[in-house]
N, C-alpha and C positions, 0 to 999 in steps of 0.2 A: 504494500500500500504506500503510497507515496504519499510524504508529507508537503502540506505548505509550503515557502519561504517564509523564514523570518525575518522580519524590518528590525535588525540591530539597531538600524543607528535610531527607529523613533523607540525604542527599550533605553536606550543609554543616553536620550534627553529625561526622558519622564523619570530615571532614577535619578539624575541629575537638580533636576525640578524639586525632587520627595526628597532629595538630598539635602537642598538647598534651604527649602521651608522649615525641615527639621531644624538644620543648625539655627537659624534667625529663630525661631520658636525657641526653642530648647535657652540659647541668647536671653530674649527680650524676658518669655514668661517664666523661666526654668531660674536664672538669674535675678531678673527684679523680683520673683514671688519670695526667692529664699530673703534676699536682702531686706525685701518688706517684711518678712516676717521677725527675721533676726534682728533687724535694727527700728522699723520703723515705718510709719509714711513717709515722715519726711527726708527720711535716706532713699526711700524707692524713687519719690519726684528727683531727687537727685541721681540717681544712677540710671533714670530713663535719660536724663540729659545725655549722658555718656554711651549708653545701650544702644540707641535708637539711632542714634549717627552710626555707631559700629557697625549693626544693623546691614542700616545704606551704605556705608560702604563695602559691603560684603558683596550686597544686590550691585553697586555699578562695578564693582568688578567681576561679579559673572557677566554680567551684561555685554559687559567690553569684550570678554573673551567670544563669550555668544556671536557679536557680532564680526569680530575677527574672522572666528571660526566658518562663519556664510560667505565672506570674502575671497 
């Protein structure tokens, strides 16, 4: 019986993608929920200052590569 083709390369964006949302999740809620809870509110609105930019800069550099990568 003959199988399908497999589309590798749309498997190794979309792990990529689950990749990517984990770490920035894991990041933003995994990190500010411990620090809110260990220190505080007002340590969490602080370290979202810092999270949330890391964040974004995590997102334009896949992006950049993303786009590279189509190039």
């Amino acid at each position: 019986m003959k199988r399908p083709p497999t589309d590798l390369r749309t498997q190794r964006r979309q792990t990529e993608h689950r990749l990517l949302l984990g770490v920035v999740f894991v990041l933003v809620l995994g990190g500010g929920g411990l620090i809110g809870w260990l220190y505080g509110a007002e340590a969490l609105v602080s370290a979202l200052v810092c999270l949330l930019p890391g964040a974004g800069a995590l997102l334009l550099l896949w992006l950049l590569l993303a786009l590279l990568e189509k190039a």
